[in-house]
N, C-alpha and C positions, 0 to 999 in steps of 0.2 A: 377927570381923566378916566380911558378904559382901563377897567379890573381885567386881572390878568390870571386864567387857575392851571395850576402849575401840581408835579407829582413830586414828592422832596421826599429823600433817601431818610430815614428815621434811625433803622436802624439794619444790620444785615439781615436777610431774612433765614429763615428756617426753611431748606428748602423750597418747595412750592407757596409755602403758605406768605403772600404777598402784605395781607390788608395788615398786617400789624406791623409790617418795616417800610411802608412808605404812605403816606398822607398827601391829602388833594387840599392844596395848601390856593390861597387870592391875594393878590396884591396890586398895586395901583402901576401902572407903567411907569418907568423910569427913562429917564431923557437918554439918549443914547450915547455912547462914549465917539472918541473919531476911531473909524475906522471897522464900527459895528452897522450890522442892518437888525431889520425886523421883519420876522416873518409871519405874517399871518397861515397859521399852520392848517392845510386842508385834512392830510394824510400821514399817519404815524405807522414808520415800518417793524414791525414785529419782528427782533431776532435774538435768536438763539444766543449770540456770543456775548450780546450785554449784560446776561447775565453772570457773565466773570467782575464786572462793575461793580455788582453789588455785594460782593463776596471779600472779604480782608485780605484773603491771600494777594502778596504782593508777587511772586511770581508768575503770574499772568502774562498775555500779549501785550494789557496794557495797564497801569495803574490803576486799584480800585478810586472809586468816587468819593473822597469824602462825605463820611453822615454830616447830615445839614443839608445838603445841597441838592441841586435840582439835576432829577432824574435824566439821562441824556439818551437822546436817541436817533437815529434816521428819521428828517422829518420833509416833505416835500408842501411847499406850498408859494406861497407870494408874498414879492417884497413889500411890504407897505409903510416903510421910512426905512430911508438909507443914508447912509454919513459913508460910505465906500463908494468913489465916483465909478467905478464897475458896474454899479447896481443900481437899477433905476426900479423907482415904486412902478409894480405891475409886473415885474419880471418874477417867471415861473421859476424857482429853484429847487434843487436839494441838495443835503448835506445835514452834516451831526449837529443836533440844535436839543432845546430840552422837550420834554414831555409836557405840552403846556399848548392853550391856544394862540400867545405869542411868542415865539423862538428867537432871540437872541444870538448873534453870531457876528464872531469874526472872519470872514470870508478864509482866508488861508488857511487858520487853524480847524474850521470846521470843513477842510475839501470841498465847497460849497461853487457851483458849478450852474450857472443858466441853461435852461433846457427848452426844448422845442414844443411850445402850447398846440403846435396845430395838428397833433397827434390826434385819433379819435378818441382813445380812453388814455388817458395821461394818469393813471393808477400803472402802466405799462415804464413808466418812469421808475418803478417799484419794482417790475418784472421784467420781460423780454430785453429790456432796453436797462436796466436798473445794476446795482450792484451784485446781485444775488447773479444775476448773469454774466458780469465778469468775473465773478467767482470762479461760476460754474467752464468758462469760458478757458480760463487762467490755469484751473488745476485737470481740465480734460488736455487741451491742448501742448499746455507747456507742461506743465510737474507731471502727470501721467504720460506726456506726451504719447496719447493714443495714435494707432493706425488705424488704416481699412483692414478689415477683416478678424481687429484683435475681438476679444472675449472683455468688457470692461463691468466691473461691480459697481454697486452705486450703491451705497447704504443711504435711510431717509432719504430714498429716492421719491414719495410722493410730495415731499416736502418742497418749501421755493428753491431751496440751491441744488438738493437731489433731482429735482423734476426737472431742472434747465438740463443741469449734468447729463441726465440722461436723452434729452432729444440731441445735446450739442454731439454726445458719441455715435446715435445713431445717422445727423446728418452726414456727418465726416466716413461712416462706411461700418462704423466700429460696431460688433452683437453684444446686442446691453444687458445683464442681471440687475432687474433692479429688487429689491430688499426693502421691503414696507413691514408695516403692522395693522392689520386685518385685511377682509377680503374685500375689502370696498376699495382699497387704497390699490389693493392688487391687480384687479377690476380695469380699474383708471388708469394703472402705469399697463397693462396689454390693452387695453380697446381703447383709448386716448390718445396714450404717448410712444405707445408701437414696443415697449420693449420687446426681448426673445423670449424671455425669462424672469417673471415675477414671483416669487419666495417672501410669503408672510411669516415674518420671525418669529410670532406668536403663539402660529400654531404648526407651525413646522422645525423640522431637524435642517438648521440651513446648512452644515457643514454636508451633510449627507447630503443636498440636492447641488450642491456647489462639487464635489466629487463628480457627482453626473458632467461635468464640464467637460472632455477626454481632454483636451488640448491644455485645461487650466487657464485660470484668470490670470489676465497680462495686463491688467491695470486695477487697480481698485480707487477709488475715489470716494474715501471716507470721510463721512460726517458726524461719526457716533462713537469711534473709537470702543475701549469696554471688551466684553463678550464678543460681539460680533469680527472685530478684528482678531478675535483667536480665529474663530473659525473662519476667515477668510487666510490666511498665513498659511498652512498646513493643503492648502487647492489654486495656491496662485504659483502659475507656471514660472520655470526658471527664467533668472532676468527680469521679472517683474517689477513694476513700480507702484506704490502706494502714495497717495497723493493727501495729506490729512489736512482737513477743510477745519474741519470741528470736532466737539470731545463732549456732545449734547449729554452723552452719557454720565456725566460727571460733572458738569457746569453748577448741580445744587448742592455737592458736595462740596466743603471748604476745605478737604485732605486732599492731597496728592491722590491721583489715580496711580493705581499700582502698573506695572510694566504687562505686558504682553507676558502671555501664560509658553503662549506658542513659540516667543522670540528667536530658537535657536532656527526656526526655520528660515528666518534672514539669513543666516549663513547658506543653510542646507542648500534654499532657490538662489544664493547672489542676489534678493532684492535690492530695492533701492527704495527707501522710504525718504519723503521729503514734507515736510509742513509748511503752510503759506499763511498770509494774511491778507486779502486784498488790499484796507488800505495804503500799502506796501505799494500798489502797483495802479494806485488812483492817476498819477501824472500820465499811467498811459489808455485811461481811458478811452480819448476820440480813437486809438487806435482800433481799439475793438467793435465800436461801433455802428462801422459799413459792414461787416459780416452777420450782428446782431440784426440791424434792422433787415437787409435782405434777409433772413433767415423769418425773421415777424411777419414781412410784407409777403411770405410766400406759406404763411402759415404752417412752418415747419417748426417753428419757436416760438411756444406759448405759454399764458399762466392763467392759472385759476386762483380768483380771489376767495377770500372767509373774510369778507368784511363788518366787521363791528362798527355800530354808532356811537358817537359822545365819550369824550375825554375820561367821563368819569367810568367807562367803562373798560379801561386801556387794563387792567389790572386781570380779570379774566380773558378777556383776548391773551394777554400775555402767557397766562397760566397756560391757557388750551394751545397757545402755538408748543411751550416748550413740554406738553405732556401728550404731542402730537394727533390733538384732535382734530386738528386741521388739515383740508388734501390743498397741497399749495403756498400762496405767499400769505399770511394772518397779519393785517391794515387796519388799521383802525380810521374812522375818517369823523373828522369835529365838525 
């Protein structure tokens, strides 16, 4: 039978430091249950919030993994034996499968979804077209529910949900702040992605250039929660809404993040904060995606890959996506 090398949880990790709480473990393929497929896995999506996964804390979005077990993740590739009459061998998917070069899944529980091969780069399954852009898609349009003309923030804006975030508010009309770390990233979100306003938090006073606003920020679309959400609180105009995607900031910590420093200024503005989770809003997928793709096919909505090769090297990929070394969506491809 084909051996099968797979990433298995060991034990929680220590922040960053990966290689000592999960193991690249082999095993022989196992006949399929009814109602499971198999995926032969091309593309593993690198993301930020799996990292709640591996962490004990049970108040999370969503249960951690138990240790033992194999690593889970967004994985896109092809069916190659199915026991789900849905799914026929050869059919291009994605959906939640493990860390491994054969994926395992039950179609419903893993939101596992047939997708359209005749795309020219089907890693855009990942991006323009992919989850990160219903994200970005979801908390521009509905939870910030941005307009024309507003002022929108975008924290890890060069990042895959930041970077869609921000083209999705500029096509709609809206002046983007986007919020990176160095000048490369800064760089990329103005002569790239068109923002108004790029602010590397690194080496800048972002509250001070977020003042420069006169009008004030009337959306913010946060991915990092921490520091940055102080000083956004205190510059976003009255009536405002915050949109919270992610809490990258705090993902390798296993305590509670502490509360907003600046909190009392939710009263002061009357904002409106609201937190989401996409797959929350997976069953309305095909909705969103005649606006996604027109927006690709006119090259207004784009990604930039940081592609890593080989399974065995999903471990720093992952480090470098959540220690934001990468400009873009960080994919690993087997």
């Amino acid at each position: 039978m084909t051996k099968n090398r797979y990433w298995r949880l060991d034990k929680h990790p220590d922040g960053n430091e990966f290689e000592s709480a999960l193991s690249l473990q082999e095993e022989e393929l196992q006949p399929l249950a009814e109602g499971e497929i198999r995926i032969r896995v091309d593309w593993l999506s690198m993301d930020a919030g799996t990292r709640m996964w591996m962490s004990p804390r049970t108040d999370g979005y969503q249960p951690p993994l138990p240790l033992g077990t194999k690593m889970i993740g967004l994985c896109l590739g092809r069916v190659c034996e199915s026991r789900d009459p849905r799914f026929a061998e050869g059919d291009l998917v994605r959906g939640f499968g493990q860390w491994a070069d054969f994926a395992v899944a039950v179609p419903d529980v893993a939101g596992l979804e047939k997708l359209d091969d005749g795309i020219s780069d089907l890693r855009q399954h990942f991006g323009a077209l992919g989850m990160n852009a219903w994200t970005a898609y979801v908390g521009v349009r509905e939870i910030a529910a941005v307009r024309p003309g507003e002022w929108l923030a975008v924290s890890a804006a060069a990042g895959a949900t930041g970077s869609l975030a921000c083209q999705i508010g500029r096509n709609i009309g809206a002046k983007v702040v986007g919020i990176a770390g160095g000048p490369e990233k800064c760089r990329y979100l103005r002569e790239d992605l068109g923002v108004d306003l790029a602010i590397d938090y690194r080496s800048e006073d972002v509250a001070a250039r977020l003042a420069g606003v006169e009008s004030g920020i009337n959306a913010y679309f946060d991915n990092v929660g921490g520091p940055l959400l102080d000083a956004l609180l205190p510059n976003m105009a009255h009536y405002g809404r915050v949109a919270v995607c992610g809490m990258v900031s705090n993902y390798d910590n296993d305590a509670p993040m502490p509360g907003p420093a600046r909190f009392d200024q939710v009263l002061m503005r009357r904002l409106r904060i609201e937190g989401f989770f996409i797959p929350d809003f997976l069953e309305r997928g095909a909705e969103f995606m005649p606006q996604l793709r027109a927006w690709m096919g006119e090259g207004r909505l784009v990604m930039r890959f940081e592609e890593t090769a080989g399974l065995e090297n999903v471990l720093e990929a992952y480090r470098g996506m959540l220690t934001g070394r990468n400009i873009g969506k960080a994919i690993v491809r087997l």
